[in-house]
Every structure is written in structure tokens, then in C-alpha cells.
N, CA, C and O atoms as a GROMACS GRO file, in nm:
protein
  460
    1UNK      N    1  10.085   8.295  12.299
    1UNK     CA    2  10.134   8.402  12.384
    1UNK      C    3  10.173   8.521  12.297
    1UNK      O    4  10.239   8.497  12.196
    2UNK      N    5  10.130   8.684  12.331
    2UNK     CA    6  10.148   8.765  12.243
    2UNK      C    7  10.281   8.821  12.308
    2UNK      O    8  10.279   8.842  12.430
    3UNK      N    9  10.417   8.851  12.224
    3UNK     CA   10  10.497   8.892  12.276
    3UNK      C   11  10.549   9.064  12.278
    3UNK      O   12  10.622   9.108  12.189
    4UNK      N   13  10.508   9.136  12.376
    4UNK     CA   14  10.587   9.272  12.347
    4UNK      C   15  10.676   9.278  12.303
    4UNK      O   16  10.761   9.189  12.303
    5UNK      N   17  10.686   9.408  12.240
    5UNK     CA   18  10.788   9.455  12.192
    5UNK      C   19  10.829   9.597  12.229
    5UNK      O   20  10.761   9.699  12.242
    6UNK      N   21  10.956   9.575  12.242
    6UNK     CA   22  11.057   9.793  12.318
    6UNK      C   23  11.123   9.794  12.228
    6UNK      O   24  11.170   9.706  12.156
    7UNK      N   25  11.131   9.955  12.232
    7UNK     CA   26  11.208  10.021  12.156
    7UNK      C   27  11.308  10.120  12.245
    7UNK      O   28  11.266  10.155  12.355
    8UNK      N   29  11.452  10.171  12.194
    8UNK     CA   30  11.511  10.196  12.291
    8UNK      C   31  11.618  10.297  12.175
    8UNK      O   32  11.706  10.273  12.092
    9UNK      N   33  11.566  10.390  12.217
    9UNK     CA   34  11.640  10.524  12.067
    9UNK      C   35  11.739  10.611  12.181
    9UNK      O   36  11.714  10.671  12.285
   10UNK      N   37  11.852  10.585  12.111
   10UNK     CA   38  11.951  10.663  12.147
   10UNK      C   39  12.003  10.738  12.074
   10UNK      O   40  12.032  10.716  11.957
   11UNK      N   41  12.027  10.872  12.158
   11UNK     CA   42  12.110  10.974  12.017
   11UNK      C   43  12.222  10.995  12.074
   11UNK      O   44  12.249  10.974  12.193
   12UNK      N   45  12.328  11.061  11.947
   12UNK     CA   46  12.445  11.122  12.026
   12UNK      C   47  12.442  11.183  11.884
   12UNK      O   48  12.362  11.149  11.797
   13UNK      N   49  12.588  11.321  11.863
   13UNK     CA   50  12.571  11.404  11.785
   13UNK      C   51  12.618  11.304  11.632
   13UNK      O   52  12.676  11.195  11.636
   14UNK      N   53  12.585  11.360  11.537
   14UNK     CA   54  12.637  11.268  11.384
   14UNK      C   55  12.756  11.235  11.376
   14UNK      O   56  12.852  11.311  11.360
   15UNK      N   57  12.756  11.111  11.387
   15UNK     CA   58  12.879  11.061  11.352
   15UNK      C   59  12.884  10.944  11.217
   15UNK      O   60  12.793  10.872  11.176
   16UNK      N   61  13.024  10.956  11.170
   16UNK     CA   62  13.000  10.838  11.027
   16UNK      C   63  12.970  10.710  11.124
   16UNK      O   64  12.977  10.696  11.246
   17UNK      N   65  12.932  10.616  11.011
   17UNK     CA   66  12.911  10.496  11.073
   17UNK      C   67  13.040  10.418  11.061
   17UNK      O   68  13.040  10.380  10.944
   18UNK      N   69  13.137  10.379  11.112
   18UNK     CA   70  13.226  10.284  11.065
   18UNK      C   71  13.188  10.164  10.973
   18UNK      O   72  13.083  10.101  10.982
   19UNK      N   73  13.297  10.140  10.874
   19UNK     CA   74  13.218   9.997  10.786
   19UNK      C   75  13.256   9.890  10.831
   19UNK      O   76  13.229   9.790  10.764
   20UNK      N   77  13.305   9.879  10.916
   20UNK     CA   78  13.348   9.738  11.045
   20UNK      C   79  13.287   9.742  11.124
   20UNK      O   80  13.336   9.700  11.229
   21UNK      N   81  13.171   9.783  11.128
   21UNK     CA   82  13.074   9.850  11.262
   21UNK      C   83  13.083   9.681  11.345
   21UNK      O   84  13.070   9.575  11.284
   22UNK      N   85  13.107   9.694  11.492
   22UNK     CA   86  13.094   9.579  11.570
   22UNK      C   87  13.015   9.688  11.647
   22UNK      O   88  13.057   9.797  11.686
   23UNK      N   89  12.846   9.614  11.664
   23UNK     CA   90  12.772   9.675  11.728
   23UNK      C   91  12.768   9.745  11.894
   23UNK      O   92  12.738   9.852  11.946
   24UNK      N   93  12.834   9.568  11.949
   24UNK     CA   94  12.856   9.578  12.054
   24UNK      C   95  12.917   9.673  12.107
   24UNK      O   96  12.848   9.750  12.174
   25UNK      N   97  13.091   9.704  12.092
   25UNK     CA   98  13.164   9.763  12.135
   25UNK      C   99  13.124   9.894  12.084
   25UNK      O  100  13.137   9.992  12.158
   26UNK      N  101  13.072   9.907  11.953
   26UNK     CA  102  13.042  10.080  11.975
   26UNK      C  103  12.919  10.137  12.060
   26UNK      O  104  12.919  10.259  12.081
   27UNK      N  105  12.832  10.075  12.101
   27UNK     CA  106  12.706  10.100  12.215
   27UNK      C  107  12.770  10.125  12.331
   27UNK      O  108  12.726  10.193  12.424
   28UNK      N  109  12.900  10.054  12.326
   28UNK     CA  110  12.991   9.989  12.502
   28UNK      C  111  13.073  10.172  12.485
   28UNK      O  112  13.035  10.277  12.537
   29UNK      N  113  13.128  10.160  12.442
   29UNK     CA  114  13.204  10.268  12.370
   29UNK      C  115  13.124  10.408  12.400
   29UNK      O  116  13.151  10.510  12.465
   30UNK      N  117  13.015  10.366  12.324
   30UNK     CA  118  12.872  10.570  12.367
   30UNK      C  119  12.834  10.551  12.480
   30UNK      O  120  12.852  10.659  12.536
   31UNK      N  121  12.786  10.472  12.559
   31UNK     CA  122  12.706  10.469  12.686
   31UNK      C  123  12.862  10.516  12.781
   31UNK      O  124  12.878  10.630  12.825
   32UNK      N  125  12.951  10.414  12.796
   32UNK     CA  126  13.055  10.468  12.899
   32UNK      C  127  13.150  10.581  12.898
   32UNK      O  128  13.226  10.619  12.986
   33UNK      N  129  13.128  10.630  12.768
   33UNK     CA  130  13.158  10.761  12.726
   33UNK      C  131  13.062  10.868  12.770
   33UNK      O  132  13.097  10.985  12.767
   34UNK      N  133  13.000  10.850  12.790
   34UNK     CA  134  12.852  10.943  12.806
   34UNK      C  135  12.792  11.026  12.699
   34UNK      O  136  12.720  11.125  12.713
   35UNK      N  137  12.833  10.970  12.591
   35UNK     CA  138  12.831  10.992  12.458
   35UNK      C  139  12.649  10.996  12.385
   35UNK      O  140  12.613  11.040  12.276
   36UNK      N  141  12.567  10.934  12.495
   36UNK     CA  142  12.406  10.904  12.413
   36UNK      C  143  12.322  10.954  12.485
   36UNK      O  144  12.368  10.950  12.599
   37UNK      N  145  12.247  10.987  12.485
   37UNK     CA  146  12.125  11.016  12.539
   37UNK      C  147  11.999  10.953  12.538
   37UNK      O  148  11.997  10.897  12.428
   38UNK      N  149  11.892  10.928  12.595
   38UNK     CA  150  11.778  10.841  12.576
   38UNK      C  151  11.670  10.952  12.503
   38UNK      O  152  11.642  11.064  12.547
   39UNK      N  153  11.620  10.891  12.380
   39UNK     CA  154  11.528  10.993  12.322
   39UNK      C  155  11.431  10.962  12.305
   39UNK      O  156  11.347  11.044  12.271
   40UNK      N  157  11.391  10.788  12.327
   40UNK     CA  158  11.295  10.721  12.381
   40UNK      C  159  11.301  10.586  12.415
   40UNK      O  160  11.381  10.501  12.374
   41UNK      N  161  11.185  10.571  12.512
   41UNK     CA  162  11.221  10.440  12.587
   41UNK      C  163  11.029  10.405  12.623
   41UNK      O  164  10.944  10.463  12.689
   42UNK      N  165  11.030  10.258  12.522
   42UNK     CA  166  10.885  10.248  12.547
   42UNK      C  167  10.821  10.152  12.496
   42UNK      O  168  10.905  10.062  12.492
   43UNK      N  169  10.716  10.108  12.450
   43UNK     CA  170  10.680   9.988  12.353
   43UNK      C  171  10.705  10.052  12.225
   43UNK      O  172  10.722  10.172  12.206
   44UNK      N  173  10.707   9.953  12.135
   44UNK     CA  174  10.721   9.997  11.972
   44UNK      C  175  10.679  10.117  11.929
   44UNK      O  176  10.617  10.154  12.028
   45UNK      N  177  10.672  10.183  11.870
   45UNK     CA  178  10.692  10.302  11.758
   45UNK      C  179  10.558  10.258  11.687
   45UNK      O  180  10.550  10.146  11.638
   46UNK      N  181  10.460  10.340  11.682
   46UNK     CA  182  10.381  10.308  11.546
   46UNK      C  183  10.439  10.420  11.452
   46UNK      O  184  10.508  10.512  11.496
   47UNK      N  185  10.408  10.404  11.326
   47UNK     CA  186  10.430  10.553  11.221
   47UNK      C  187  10.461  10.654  11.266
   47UNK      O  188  10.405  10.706  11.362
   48UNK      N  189  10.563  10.704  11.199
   48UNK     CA  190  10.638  10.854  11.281
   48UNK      C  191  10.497  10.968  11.204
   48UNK      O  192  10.422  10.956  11.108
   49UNK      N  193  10.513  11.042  11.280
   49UNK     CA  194  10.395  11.179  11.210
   49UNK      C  195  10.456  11.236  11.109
   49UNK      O  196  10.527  11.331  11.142
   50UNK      N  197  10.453  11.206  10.980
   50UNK     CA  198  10.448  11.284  10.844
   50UNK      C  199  10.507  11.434  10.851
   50UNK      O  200  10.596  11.454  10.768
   51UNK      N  201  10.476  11.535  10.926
   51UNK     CA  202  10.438  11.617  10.996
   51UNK      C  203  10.616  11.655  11.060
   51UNK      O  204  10.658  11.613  11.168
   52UNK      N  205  10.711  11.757  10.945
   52UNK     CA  206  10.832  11.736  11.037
   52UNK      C  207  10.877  11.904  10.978
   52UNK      O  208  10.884  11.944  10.862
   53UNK      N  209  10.900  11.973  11.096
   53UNK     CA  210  10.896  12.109  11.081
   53UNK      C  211  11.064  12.138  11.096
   53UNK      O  212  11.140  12.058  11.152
   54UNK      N  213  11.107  12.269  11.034
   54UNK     CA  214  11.293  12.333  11.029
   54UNK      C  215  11.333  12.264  11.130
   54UNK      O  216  11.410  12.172  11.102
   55UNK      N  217  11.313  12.275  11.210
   55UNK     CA  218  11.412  12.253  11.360
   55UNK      C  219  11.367  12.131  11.364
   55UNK      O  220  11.428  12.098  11.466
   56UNK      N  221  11.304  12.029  11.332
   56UNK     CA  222  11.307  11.878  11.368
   56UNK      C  223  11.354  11.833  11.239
   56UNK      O  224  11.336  11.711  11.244
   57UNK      N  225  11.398  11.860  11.137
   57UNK     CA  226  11.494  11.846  10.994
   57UNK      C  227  11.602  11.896  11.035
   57UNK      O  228  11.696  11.827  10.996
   58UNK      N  229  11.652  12.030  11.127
   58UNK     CA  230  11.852  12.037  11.106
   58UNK      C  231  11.818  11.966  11.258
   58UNK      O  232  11.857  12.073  11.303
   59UNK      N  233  11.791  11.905  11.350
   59UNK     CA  234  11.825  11.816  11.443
   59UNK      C  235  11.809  11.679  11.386
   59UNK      O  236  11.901  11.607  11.423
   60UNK      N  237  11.739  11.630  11.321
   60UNK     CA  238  11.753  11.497  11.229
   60UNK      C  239  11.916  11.518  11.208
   60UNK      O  240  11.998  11.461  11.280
   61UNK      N  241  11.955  11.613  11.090
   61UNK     CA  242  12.034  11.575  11.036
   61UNK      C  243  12.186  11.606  11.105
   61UNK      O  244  12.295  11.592  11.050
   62UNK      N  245  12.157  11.653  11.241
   62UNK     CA  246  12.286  11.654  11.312
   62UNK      C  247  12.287  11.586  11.413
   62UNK      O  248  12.350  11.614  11.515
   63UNK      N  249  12.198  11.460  11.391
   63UNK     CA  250  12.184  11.367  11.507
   63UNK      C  251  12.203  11.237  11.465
   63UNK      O  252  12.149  11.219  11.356
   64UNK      N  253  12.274  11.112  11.520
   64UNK     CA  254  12.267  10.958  11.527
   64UNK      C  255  12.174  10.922  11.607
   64UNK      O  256  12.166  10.952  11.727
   65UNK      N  257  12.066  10.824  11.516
   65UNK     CA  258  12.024  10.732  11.600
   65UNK      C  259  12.075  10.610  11.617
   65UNK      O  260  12.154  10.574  11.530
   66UNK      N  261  12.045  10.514  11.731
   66UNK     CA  262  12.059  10.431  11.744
   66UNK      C  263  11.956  10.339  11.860
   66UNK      O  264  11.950  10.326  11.982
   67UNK      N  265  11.878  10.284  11.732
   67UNK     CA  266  11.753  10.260  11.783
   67UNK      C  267  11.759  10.075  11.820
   67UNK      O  268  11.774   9.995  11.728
   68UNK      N  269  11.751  10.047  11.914
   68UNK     CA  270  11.709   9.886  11.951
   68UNK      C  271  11.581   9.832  11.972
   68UNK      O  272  11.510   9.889  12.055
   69UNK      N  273  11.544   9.748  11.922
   69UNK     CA  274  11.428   9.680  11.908
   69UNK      C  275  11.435   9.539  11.973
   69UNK      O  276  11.494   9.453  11.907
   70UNK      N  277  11.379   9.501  12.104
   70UNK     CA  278  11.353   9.394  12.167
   70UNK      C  279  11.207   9.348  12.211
   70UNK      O  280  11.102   9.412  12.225
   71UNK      N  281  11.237   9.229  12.226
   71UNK     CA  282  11.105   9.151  12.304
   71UNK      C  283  11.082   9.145  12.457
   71UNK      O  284  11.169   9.198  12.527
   72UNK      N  285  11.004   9.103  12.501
   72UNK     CA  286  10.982   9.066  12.632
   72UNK      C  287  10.991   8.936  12.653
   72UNK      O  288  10.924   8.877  12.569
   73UNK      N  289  11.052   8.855  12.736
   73UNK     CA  290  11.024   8.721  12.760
   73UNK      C  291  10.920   8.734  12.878
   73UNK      O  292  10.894   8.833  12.947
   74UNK      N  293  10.874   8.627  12.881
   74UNK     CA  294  10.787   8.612  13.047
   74UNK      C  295  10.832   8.635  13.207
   74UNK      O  296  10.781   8.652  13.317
   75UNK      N  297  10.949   8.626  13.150
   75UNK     CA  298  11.051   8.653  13.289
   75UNK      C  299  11.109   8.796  13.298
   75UNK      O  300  11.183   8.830  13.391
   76UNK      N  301  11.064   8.897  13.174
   76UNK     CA  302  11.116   9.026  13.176
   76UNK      C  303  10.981   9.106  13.213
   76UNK      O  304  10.865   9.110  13.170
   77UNK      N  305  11.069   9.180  13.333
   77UNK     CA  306  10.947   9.317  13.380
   77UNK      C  307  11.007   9.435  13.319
   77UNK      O  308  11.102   9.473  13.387
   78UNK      N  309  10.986   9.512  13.209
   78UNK     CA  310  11.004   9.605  13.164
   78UNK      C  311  10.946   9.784  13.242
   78UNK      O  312  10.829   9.813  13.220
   79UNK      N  313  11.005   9.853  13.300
   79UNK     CA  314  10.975   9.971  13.354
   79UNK      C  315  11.045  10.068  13.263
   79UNK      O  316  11.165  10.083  13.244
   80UNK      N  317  10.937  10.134  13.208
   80UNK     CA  318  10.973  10.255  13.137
   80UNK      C  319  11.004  10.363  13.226
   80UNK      O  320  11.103  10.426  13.188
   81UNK      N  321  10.950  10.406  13.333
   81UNK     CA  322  11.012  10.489  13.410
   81UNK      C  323  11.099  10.443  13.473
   81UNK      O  324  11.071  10.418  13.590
   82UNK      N  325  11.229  10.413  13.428
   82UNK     CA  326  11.333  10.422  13.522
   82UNK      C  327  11.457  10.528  13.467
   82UNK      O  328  11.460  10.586  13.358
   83UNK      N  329  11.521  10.533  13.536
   83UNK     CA  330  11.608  10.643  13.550
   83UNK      C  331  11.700  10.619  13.418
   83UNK      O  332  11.710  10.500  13.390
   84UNK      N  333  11.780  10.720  13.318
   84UNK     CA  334  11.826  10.746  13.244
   84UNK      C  335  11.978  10.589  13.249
   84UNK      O  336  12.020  10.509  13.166
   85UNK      N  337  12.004  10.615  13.370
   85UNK     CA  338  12.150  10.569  13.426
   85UNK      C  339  12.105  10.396  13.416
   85UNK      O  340  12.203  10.323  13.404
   86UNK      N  341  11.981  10.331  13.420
   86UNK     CA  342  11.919  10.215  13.496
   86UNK      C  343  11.880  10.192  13.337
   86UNK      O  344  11.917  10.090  13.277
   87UNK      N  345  11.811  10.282  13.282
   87UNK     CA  346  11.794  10.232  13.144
   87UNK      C  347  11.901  10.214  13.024
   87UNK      O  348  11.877  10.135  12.933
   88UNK      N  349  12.037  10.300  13.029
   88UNK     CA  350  12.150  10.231  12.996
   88UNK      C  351  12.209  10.100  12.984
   88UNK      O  352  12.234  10.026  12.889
   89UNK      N  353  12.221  10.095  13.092
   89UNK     CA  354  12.256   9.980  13.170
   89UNK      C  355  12.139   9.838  13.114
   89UNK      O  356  12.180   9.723  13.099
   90UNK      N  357  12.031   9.871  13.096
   90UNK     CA  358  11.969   9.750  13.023
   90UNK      C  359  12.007   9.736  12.894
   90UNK      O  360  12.018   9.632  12.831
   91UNK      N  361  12.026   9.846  12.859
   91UNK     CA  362  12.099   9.832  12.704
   91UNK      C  363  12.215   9.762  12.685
   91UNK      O  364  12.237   9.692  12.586
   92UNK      N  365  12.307   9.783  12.799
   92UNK     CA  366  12.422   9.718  12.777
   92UNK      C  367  12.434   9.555  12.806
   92UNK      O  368  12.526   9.480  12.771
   93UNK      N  369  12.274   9.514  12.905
   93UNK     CA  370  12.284   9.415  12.948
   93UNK      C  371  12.216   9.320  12.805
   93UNK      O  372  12.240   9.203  12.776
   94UNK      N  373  12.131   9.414  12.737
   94UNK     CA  374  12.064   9.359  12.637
   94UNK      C  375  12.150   9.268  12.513
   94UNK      O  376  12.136   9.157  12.462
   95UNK      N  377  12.255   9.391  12.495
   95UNK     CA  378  12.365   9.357  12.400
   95UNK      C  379  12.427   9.260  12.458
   95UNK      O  380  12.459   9.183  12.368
   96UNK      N  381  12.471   9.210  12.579
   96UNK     CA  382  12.558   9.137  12.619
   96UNK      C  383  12.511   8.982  12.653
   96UNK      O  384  12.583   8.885  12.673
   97UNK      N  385  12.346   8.993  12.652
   97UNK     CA  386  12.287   8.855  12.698
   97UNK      C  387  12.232   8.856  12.597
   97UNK      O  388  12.222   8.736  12.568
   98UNK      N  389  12.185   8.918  12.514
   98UNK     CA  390  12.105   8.858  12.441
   98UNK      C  391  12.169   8.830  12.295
   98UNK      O  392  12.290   8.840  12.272
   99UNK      N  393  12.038   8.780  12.168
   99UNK     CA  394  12.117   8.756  12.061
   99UNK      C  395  12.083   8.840  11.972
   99UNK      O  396  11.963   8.854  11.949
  100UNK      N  397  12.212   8.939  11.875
  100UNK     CA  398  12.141   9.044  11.801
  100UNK      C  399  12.092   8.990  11.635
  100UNK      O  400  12.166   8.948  11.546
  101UNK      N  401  11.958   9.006  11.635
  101UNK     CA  402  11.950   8.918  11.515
  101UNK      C  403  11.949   9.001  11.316
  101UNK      O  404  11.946   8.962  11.199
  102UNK      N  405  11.954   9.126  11.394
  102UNK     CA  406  12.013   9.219  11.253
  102UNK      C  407  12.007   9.268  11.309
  102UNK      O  408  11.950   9.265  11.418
  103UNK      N  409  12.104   9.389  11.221
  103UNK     CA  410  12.175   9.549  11.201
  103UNK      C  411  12.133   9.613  11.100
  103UNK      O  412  12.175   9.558  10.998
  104UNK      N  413  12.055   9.726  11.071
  104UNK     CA  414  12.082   9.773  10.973
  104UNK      C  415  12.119   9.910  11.004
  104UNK      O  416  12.064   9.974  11.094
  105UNK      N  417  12.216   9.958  10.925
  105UNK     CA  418  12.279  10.053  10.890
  105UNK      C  419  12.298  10.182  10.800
  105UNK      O  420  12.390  10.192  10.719
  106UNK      N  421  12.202  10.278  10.823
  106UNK     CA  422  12.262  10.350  10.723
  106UNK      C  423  12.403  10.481  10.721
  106UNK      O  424  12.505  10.439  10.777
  107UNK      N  425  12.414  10.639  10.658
  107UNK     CA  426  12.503  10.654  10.663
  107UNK      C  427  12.518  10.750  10.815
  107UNK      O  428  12.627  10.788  10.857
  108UNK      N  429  12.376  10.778  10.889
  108UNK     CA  430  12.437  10.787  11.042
  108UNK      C  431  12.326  10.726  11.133
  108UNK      O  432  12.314  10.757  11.252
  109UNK      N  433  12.262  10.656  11.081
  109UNK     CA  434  12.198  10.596  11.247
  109UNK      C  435  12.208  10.422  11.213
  109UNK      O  436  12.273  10.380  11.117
  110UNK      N  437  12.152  10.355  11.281
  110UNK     CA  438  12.150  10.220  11.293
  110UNK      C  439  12.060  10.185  11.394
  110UNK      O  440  12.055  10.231  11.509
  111UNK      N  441  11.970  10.080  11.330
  111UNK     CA  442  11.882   9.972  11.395
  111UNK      C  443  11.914   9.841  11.432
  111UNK      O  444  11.948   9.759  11.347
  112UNK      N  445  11.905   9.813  11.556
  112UNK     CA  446  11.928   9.699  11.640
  112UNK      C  447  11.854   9.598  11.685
  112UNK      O  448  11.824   9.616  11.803
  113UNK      N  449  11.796   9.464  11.625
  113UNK     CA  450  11.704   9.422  11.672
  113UNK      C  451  11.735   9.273  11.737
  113UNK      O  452  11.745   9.165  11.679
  114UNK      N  453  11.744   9.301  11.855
  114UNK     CA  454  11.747   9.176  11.961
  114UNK      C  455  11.656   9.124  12.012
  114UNK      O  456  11.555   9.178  12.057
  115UNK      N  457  11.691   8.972  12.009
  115UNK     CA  458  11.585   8.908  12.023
  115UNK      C  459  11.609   8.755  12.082
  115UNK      O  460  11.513   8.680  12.101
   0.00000   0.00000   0.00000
């Protein structure tokens, strides 16, 4: 069985990363804050385009990501078009049911990969 894979990039403006980072509660923390935005929502990422002009370098660098990386089980229907508010909300359900199997961290975004 080949298993999909989503990706689920959230931004909000730069912030440090805490070095106690508990993943959970700070996702719980930006989403009910209204703190993130969806900057994409979709199957995996191939290679970003090489290709990165002024204004996509000072928005890099005044932006957090916070990118999650999940699977599909057989029992998950994944809809990329759904509403901003509906795709949250899977995020939060993601973090909360599922198991996060690394973090990595640097000094403002972080990768999430549940699985």
C-alpha cells in the first residue's frame, strides 16, 4: 500500500523558538490565538525553486514557519479545499490524536512530522 503524504505550513510573524518548546501547546496557543495563517495545505513539497527574489528573502526572514508533515491512513479523506477555519482544526486534531514522531527546530521555524 503506497501511503500519502500532507504537508501543512503555517506562518505567523518571527518569533524566537522557546528551548522548552512543547509542540503541542504552542500550535494550541497560535491557532486559538489567531496567531497563524495557512501558507500551504496539500500533498508533500517537492524542491523549493532555487529561484528566491528581495521580497521573498525580507518575508522569509520576518516570518515563522511551522510546517507539519503527515500520512494518510485508509480511513483518512484528506480535502485540500477546505476552509482556512476546518483546516486548523485538523491540525489541532492531528496534534492531539496522533503520534509526533520528530521536531526539528531551528532558530525560527520548526518541522513537525506526525505519523
Amino acid at each position: 500500500m503506497i501511503t500519502k503524504t500532507h504537508t501543512i505550513i503555517l506562518t505567523t510573524p518571527r518569533f524566537e523558538i522557546p528551548s522548552n518548546l512543547n509542540v503541542i501547546e504552542l500550535l494550541n496557543e497560535l491557532i486559538h490565538s489567531n496567531l497563524v495563517n495557512i501558507d500551504y495545505f496539500g500533498s508533500e513539497l517537492d524542491n523549493p525553486v532555487d529561484f528566491v527574489d528581495d521580497e521573498m528573502k525580507e518575508e522569509m526572514e520576518t516570518t515563522s514557519y511551522l510546517t507539519l508533515h503527515f500520512d494518510q491512513n485508509a480511513s483518512d479523506n484528506i480535502d485540500y479545499d477546505i476552509d482556512e477555519d476546518s483546516a486548523l482544526n485538523l491540525v489541532i486534531s492531528l496534534i492531539m490524536e496522533r503520534q509526533i514522531k520528530e521536531v526539528i527546530v531551528d532558530e525560527k521555524d520548526v518541522d513537525i512530522y506526525i505519523y
